[in-house]
N, C-alpha and C positions, 0 to 999 in steps of 0.2 A: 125937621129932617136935618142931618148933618151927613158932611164927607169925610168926618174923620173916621179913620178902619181902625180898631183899635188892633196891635199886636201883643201878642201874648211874651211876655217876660221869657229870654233864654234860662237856660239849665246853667247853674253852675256846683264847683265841686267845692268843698266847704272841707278841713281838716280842723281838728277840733280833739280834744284830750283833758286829761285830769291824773288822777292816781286811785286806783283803786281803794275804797275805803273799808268794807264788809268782804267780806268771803267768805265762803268753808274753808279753804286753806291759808292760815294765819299766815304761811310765809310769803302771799302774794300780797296781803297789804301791804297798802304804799306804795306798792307798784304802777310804773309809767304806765298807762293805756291813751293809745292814740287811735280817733278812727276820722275815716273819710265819708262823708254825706254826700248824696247827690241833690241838690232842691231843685226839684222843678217847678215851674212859673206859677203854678198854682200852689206853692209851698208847702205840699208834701215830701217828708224826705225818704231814702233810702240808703242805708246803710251799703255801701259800695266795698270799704279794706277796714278791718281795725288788726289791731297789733303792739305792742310794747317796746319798738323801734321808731324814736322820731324822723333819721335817716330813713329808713324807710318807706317813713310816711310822706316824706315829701320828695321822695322817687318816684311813688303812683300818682302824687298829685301834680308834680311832673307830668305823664304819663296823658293822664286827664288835660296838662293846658295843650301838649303838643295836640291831642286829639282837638282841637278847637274848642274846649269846654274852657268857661271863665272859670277861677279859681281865685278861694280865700284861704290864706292860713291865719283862722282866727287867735291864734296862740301866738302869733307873733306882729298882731293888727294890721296884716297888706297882703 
């Protein structure tokens, strides 16, 4: 028997991005897309914002730290 309680891992919010590579509309290749994850402790995620504004994107994950959620902006490693 043990006293350790294990606790479950907090949620955190994760921003993450690339450039559009395929499409149906040639003129959006290449295009920035930026989106925000939520992972929760059991490491499923959920698509929370995405969008084609880095500014923006890191206004909602703003949003998320003031809310008390840990946050990563993987695209910039911190």
């Amino acid at each position: 028997m043990t006293n350790i309680i294990p606790f479950p891992a907090a949620s955190r919010a994760e921003l993450d991005g690339g450039f559009i590579r395929d499409d149906l509309t040639p003129s959006k290749c290449r295009e920035a897309f930026y989106f925000i994850d939520l992972v929760e402790a059991d490491g499923s995620r959920f698509c929370m914002w995405d969008g084609n504004s880095y500014d923006e994107a890191l206004a909602v994950l703003g949003e998320f730290r003031r809310g008390g959620i840990a946050t990563r902006d993987l695209l910039r490693g911190h």
